[in-house]
N, C-alpha and C positions, 0 to 999 in steps of 0.2 A: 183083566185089570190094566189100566194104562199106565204106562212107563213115564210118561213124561207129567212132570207137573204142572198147574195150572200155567205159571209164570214161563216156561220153554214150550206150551201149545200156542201162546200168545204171542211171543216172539217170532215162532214157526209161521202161524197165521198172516202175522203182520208181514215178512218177509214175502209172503202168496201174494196177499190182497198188492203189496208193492209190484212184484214181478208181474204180475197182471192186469196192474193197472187199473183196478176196481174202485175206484174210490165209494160208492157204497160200504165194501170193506174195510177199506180204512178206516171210514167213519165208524164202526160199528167195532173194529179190534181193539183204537184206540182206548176208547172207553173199559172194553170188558181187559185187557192189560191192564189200566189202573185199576180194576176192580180186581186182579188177579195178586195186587201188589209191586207191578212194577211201577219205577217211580217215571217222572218227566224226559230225565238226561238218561235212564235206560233206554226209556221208548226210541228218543230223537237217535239214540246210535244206533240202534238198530234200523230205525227206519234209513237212516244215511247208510248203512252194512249192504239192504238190501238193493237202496237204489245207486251204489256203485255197483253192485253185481248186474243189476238189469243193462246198466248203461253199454256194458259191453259188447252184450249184443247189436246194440243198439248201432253203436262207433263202428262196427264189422259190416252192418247193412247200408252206412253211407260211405266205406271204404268201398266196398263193391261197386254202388252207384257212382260214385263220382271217378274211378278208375274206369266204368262201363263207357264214362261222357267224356274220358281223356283218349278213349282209345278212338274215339270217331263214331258214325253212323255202324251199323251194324250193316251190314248187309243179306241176310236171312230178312224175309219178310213173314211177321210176325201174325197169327191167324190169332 
C-alpha cells in the first residue's frame, strides 16, 4: 500500500522530471498535480525548490571548467 499520497508523488515526480530535465515530464506531471489537487503557487514552488536543487550541480561543473581554463593548457595529452 503506498505511503505517500497522490499530492507528495506529484510533487516527488515533479522534482524528477525537473532534475532530469525531461520536459516531456513536465508536461505530463504538471497536469496530473492539478489533477492530484495541488493548486498553481504549490506547483510554481516546488518546481522553483527543485530547479535550485539542480542548479548546483550545475554552478560545481562550470566552477571546475573555468578554474581547468585559468589554470592553462594541460599538459597530459588527451586520447
Amino acid at each position: 500500500m503506498p505511503q505517500l499520497s497522490p499530492r507528495d508523488r506529484e510533487l516527488v515526480s515533479l522534482g524528477a522530471a525537473m532534475g532530469s530535465n525531461c520536459v516531456p515530464c513536465v508536461e505530463h506531471h504538471i497536469p496530473q498535480a492539478r489533477k492530484a489537487g495541488l493548486s498553481d503557487p504549490e506547483i510554481s514552488e516546488a518546481i522553483q525548490i527543485s530547479d535550485r536543487v539542480r542548479q548546483v550541480p550545475a554552478r560545481k561543473v562550470l566552477d571546475v571548467a573555468l578554474q581547468m581554463l585559468s589554470a592553462g593548457p594541460a599538459h597530459k595529452d588527451i586520447v
